[in-house]
C-alpha positions, 0 to 999 in steps of 0.5 A: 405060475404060483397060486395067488393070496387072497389079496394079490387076486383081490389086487388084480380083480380090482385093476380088470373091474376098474380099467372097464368101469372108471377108465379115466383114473385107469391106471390106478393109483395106490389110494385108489386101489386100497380103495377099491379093494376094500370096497363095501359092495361088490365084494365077497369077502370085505376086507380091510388092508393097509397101504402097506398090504396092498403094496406087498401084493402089488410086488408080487403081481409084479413078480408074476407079471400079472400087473406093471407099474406106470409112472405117471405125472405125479403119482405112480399107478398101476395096470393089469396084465391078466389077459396076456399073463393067463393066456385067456382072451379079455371076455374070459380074464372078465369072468376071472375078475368078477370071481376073485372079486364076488366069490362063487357064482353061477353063470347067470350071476356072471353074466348080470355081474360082468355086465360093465367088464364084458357083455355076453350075449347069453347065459351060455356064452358065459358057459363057453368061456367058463368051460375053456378055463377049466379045461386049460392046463392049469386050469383057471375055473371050476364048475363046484358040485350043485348044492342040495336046494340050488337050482344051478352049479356055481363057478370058482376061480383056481387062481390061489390054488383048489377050492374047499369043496363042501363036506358030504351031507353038509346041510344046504345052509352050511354050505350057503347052497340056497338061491342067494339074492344076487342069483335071483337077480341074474335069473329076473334079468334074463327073464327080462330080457327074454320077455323083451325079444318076445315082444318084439317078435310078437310086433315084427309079426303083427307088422308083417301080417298087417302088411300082408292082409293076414289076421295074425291071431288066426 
C-alpha cells in the first residue's frame, strides 16, 4: 500500500474515532467529516480542508480500500476499513487513529487518548500492540528516539511514509522533546488508577483479618 497524505490519515482517523464515539451518525457524512477533520481539539496539526479536499482524500482511501462509500436514505456516507485493510486487530487499528489524528505520543498518552476507541488494561498492553506494529512488514509504528529531558519515548504512525527524525544535538525545545500536557495527564491518570487498586486491596485485606480476628496493622 502507498504511504497515505496527510489528509487521507486525517480521513481515516476521524472515521475509527467517530464510529467509537458518535455511533449513531456513523457512518459519516461528508459535513460531518469535513467537520471532524478540522476539529479544534484533539487534533495535531489543526487543519482547515475544504469539501473538495477532503472528498479527493475520500477517492483515495477508496482506492486503497481503507474506506467504502455507503449510500444512505438521503445523503451518502462513508466508513473505515482499517482494521481489514492494515491486517491489524481493532485495539491496534485504535492506536493507529489516535496517532494520525494527535501525532506523536507515548504509550501512556495512547492509553489515556484511546480510552473512548479501546480500553487497554494497562500501559503495557498498549506496549503490546505498539510492538506488533512495528514489527509488521511493512511496518505500521515506530518507537522514535527518547528526547534529552523526557521521561518516556514516543510512538508514530508509518502510514504516510518515514517519519523526520530529530537532528543530533537538537536542543529538547526544538525537538518538543519536554513532558507535554497531554502526557502529564496520561501519567496522573494512571497514578489514579493505581492509587485506586491499592485502596482496594488495603480494604480487602482489613475485611479478611476483621473476619479472621487478626490486627491487620500487626
Amino acid at each position: 500500500m502507498r504511504a497515505l497524505t496527510p489528509l487521507e490519515a486525517r480521513v481515516v482517523g476521524v472515521l475509527a474515532e467517530k464510529q467509537a464515539t458518535v455511533p449513531d451518525t456513523y457512518p459519516l457524512s461528508l459535513n460531518a467529516l469535513v467537520a471532524g477533520c478540522n476539529q479544534k481539539t484533539a487534533r495535531h496539526p489543526v487543519i482547515e480542508a475544504t469539501e473538495a479536499e477532503v472528498l479527493t482524500a475520500v477517492d483515495g482511501l477508496k482506492s486503497l480500500a481503507l474506506v467504502f462509500e455507503v449510500s444512505g436514505a438521503r445523503v451518502v456516507r462513508y466508513e473505515h476499513n482499517l482494521p481489514r485493510a492494515l491486517g491489524v486487530p481493532g485495539a491496534a487499528a485504535a492506536l493507529l487513529a489516535v496517532l494520525m489524528l494527535r501525532g506523536p505520543q507515548t504509550a501512556a498518552e495512547l492509553r489515556l487518548n484511546a480510552e473512548r476507541l479501546h480500553r487497554f488494561a494497562d500501559i503495557s498492553s498498549v506496549e503490546g500492540f505498539l510492538d506488533e506494529l512495528a514489527a509488521k512488514d511493512p511496518p505500521r509504528a515506530l518507537r522514535l528516539p527518547r528526547a534529552p529531558g523526557s521521561r518516556e519515548a514516543r510512538w508514530a504512525h508509518l502510514l504516510c511514509g518515514d517519519v523526520a527524525l530529530p537532528e543530533p544535538g537538537a536542543s529538547p525545545a526544538a525537538i518538543a522533546g519536554e513532558v507535554g500536557p497531554g502526557e502529564i495527564a496520561a501519567l496522573k491518570a494512571e497514578l489514579s488508577r493505581q492509587s485506586a487498586e491499592v485502596a482496594a486491596l488495603r480494604a480487602q485485606v482489613e475485611r479478611l483479618a476483621r473476619e479472621l480476628g487478626v490486627d491487620p496493622s500487626a
